[in-house]
TIRO-2110 file (N, C-alpha, C; in Angstrom, 1 decimal):
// TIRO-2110
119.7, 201.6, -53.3, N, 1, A
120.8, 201.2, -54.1, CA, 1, A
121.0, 199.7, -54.0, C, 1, A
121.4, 198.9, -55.1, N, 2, A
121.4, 197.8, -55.4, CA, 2, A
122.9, 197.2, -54.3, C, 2, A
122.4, 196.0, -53.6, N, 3, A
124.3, 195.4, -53.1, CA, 3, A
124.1, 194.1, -53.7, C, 3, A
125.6, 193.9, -53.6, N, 4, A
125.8, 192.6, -54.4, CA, 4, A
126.8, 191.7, -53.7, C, 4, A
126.2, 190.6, -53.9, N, 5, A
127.4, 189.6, -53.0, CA, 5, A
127.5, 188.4, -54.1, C, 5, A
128.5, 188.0, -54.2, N, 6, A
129.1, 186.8, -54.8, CA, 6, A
129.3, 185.9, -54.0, C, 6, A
129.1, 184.4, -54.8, N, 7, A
129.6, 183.2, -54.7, CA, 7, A
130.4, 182.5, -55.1, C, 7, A
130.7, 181.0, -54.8, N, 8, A
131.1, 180.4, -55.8, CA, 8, A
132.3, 180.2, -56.1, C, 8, A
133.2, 181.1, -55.5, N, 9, A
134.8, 180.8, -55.6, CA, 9, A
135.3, 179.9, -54.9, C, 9, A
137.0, 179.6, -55.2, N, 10, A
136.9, 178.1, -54.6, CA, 10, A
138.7, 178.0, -55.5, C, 10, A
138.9, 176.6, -55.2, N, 11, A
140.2, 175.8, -55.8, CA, 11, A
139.6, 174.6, -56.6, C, 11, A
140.5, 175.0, -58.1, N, 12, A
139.9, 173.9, -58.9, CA, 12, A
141.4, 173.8, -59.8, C, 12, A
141.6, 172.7, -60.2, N, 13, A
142.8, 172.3, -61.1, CA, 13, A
142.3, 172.8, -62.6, C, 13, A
144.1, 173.2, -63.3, N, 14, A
143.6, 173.7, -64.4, CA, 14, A
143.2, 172.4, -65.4, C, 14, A
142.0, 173.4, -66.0, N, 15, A
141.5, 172.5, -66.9, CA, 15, A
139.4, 172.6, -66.2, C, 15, A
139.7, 172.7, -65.1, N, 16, A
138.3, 172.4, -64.5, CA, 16, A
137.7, 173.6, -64.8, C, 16, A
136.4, 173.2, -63.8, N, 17, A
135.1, 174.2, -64.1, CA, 17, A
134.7, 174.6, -63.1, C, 17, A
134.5, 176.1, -62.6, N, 18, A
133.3, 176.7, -61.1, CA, 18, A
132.8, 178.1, -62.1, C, 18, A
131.7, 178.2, -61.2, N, 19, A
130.6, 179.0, -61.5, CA, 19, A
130.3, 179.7, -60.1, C, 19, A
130.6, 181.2, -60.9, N, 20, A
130.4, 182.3, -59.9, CA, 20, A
129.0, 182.4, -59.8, C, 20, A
128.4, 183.1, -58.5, N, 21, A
127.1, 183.9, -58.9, CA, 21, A
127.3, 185.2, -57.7, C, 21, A
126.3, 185.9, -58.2, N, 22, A
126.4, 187.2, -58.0, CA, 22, A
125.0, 187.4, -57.8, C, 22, A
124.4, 187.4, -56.2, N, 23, A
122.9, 187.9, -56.0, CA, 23, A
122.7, 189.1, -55.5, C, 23, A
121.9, 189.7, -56.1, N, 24, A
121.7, 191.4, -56.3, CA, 24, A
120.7, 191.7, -55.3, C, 24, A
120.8, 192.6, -54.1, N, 25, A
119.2, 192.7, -53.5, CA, 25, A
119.5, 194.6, -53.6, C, 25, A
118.0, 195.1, -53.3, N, 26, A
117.6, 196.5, -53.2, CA, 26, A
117.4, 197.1, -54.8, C, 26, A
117.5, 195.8, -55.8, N, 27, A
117.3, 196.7, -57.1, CA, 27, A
117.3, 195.8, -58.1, C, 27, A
116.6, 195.5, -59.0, N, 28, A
116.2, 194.9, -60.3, CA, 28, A
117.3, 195.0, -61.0, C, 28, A
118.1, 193.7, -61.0, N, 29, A
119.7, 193.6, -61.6, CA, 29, A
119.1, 193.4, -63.1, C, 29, A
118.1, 193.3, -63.7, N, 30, A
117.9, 193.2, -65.0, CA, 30, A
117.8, 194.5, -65.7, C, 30, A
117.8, 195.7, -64.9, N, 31, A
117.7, 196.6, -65.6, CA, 31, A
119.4, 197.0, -65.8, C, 31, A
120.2, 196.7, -64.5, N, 32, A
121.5, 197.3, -65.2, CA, 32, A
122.3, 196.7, -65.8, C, 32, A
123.5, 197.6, -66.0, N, 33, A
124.5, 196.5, -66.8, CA, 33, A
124.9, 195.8, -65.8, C, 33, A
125.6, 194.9, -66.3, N, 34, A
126.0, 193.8, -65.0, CA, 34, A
127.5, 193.8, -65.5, C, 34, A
128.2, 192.9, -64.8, N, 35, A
129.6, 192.4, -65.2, CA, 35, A
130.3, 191.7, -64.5, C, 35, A
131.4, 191.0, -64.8, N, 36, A
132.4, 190.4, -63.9, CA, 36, A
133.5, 190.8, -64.1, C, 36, A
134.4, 191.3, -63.2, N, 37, A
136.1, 191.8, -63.6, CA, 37, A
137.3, 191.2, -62.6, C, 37, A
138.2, 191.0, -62.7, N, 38, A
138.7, 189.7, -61.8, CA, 38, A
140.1, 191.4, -61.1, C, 38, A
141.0, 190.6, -60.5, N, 39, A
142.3, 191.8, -59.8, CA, 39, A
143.1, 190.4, -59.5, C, 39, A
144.0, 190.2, -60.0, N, 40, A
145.1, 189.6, -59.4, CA, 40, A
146.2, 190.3, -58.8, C, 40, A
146.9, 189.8, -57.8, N, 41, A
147.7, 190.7, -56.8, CA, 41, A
148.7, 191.3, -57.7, C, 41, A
148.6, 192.7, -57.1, N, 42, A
150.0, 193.7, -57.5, CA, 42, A
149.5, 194.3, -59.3, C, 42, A
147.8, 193.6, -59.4, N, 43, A
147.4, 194.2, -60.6, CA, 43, A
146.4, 195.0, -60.7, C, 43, A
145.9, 195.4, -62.0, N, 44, A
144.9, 196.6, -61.8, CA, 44, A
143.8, 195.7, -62.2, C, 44, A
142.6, 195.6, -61.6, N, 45, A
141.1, 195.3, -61.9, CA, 45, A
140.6, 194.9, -63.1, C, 45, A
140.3, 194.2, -64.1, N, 46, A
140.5, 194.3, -65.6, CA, 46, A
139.1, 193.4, -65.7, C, 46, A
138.2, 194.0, -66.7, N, 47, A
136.7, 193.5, -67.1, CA, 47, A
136.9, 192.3, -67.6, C, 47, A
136.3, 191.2, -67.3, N, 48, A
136.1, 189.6, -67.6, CA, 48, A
134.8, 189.2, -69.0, C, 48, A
133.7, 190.1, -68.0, N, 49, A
132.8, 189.7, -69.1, CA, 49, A
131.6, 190.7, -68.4, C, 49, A
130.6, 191.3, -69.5, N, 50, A
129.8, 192.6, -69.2, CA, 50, A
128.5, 192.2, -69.4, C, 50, A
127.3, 192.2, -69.6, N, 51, A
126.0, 192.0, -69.2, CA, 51, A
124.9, 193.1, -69.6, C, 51, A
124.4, 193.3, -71.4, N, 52, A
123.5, 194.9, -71.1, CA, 52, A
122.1, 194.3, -70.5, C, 52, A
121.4, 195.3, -70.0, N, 53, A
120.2, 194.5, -69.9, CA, 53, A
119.3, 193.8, -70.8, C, 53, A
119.3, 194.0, -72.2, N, 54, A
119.1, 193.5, -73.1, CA, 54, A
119.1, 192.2, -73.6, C, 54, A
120.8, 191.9, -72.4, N, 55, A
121.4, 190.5, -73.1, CA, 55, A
122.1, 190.4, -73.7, C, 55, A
122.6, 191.3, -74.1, N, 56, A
124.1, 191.4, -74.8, CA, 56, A
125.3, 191.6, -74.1, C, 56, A
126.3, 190.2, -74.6, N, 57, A
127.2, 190.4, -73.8, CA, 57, A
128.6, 190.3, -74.4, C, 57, A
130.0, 190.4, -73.7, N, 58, A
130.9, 190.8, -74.1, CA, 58, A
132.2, 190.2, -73.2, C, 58, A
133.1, 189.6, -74.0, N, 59, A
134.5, 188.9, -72.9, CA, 59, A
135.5, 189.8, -73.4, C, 59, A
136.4, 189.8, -72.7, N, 60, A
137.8, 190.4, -72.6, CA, 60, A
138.5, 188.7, -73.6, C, 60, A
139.1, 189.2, -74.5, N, 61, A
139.5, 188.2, -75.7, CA, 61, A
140.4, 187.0, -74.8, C, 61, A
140.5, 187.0, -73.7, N, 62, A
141.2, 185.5, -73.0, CA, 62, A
140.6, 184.7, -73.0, C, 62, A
139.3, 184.8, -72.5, N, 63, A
138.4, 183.4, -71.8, CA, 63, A
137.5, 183.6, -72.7, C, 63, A
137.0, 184.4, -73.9, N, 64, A
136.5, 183.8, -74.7, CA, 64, A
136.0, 182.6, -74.9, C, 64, A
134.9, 182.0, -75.0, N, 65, A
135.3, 180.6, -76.2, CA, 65, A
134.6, 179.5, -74.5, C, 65, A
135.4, 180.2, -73.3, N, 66, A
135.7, 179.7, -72.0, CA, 66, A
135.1, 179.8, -71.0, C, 66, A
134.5, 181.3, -70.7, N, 67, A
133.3, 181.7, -70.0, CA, 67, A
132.5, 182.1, -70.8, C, 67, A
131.3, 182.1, -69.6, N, 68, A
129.7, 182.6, -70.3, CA, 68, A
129.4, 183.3, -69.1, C, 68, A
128.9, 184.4, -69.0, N, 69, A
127.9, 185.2, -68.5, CA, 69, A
126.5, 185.2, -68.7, C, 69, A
125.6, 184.7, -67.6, N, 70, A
124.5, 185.1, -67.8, CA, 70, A
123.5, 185.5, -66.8, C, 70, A
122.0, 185.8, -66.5, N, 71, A
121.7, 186.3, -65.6, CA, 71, A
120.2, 185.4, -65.4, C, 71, A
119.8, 185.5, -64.2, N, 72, A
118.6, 184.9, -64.2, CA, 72, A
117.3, 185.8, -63.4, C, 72, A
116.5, 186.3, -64.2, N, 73, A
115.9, 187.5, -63.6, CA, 73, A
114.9, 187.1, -62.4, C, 73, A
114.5, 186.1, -62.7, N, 74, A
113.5, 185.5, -61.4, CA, 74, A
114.2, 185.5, -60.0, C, 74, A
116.2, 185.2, -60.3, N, 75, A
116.4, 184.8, -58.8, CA, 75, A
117.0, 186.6, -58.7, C, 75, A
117.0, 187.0, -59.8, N, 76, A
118.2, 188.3, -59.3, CA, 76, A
119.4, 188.3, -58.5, C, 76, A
119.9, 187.5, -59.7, N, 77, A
121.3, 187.2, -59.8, CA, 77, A
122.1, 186.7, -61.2, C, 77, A
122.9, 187.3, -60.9, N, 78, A
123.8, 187.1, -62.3, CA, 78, A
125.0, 185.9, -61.9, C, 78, A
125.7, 185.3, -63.9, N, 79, A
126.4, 184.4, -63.1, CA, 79, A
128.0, 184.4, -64.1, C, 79, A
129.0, 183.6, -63.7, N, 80, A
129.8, 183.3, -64.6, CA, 80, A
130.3, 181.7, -64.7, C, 80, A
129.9, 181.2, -65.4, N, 81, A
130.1, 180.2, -65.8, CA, 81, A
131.9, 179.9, -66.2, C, 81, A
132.7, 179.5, -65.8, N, 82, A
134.3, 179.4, -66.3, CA, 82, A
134.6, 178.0, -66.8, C, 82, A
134.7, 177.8, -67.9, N, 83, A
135.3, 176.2, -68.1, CA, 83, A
136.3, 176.5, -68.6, C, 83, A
137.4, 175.3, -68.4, N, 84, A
138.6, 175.1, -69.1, CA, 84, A
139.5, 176.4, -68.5, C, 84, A
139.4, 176.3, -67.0, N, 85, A
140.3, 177.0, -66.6, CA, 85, A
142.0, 177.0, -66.5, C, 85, A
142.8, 178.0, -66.3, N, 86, A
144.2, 177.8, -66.5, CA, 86, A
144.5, 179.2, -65.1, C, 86, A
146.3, 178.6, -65.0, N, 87, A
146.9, 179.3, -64.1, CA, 87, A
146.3, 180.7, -64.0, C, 87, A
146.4, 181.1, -65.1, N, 88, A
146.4, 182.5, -65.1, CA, 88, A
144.7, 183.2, -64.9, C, 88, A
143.7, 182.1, -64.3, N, 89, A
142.9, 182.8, -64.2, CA, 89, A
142.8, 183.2, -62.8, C, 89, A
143.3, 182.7, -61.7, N, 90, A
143.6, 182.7, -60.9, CA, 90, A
143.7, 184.2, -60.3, C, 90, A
142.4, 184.6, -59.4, N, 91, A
142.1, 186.3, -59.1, CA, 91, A
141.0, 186.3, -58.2, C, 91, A
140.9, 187.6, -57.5, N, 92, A
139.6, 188.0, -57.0, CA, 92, A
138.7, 188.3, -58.1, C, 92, A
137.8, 187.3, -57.9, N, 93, A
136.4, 188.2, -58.8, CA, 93, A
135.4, 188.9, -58.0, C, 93, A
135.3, 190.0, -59.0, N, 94, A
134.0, 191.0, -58.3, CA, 94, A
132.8, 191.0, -59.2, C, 94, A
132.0, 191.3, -58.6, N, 95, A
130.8, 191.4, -59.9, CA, 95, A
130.4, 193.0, -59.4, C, 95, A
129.8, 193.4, -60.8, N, 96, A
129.6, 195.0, -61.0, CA, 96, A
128.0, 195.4, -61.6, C, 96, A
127.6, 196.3, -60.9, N, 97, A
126.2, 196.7, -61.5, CA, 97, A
126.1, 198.4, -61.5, C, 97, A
125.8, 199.0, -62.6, N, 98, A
125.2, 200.0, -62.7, CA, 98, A
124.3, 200.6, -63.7, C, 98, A
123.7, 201.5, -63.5, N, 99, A
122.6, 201.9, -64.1, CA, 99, A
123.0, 202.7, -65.2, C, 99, A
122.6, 202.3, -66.8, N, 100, A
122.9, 203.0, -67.8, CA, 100, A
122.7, 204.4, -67.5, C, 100, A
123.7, 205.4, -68.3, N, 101, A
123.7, 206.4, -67.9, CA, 101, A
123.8, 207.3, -67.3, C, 101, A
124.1, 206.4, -66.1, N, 102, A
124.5, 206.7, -64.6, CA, 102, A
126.3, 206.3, -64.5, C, 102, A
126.9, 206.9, -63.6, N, 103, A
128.3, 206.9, -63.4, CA, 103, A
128.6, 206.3, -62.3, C, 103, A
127.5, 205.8, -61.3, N, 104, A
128.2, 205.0, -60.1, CA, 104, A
127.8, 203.8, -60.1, C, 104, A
129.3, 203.2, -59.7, N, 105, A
129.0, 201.6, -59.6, CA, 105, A
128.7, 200.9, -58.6, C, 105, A
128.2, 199.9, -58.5, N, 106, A
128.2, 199.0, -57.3, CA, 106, A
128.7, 197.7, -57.7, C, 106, A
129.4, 197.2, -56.7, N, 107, A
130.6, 196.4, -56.7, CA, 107, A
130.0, 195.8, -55.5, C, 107, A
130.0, 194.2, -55.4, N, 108, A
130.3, 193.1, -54.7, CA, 108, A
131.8, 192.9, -54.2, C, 108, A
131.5, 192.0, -52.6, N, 109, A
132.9, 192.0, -51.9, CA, 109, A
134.1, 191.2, -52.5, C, 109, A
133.8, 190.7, -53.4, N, 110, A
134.9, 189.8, -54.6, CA, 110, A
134.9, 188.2, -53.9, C, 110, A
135.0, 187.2, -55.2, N, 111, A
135.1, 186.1, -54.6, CA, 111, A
136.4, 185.6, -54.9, C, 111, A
137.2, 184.4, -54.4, N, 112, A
138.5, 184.5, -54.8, CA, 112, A
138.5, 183.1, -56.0, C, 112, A
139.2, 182.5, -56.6, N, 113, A
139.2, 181.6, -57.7, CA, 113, A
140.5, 181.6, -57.9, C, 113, A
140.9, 180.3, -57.2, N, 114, A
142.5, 179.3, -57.7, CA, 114, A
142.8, 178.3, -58.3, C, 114, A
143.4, 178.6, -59.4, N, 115, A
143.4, 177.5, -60.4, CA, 115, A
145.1, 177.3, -60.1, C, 115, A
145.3, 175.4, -59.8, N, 116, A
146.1, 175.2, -59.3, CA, 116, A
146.4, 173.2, -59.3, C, 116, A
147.6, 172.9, -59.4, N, 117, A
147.1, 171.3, -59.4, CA, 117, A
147.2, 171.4, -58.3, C, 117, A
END
């Protein structure tokens, strides 16, 4: 089974830029779907941005325009790129892998991300 550990979280004023990564061991992160989904406190878990293995990818219509997702198959790791961050991004990020067709996920221990002056 594939684990996943994130990086990269941190305190940045709004307006700035950090870049998650998310390195995959025990399993070829290129074959699943990947993702990022953030949880702010007292809320429910909500998809950021998704990853097929193909390359095709997908934001939740906020950060649009704002983050990028992408993956790098050599290091086996995925990543999220955030610019032009604001209050409201401000959450645990997790990153998520599972195998098409398959119903269980693997989830990373979340990294945290404060946007803040």
């Amino acid at each position: 089974q594939v684990q996943l550990v994130e990086s990269g979280g941190g305190w940045v004023q709004p307006g700035g830029s950090l870049t998650l990564s998310c390195a995959a061991s025990g399993g070829d992160i290129s074959i699943y779907i990947t993702g990022w989904y953030r949880q702010r406190p007292g809320e429910q878990r909500e998809m950021v941005a998704i990853l097929s293995p193909p390359g095709t990818s997908d934001y939740t219509e906020s950060v649009k325009g704002r983050f990028t997702m992408s993956r790098d198959n050599t290091q086996n790791k995925v990543y999220l790129q955030m610019n032009g961050l604001k209050s409201e991004d401000t959450a645990t990020y997790y990153c998520k892998a599972i195998l098409p067709g398959t119903s269980r996920p693997y989830w990373g221990q979340g990294a945290q991300v404060t946007v803040a002056s």
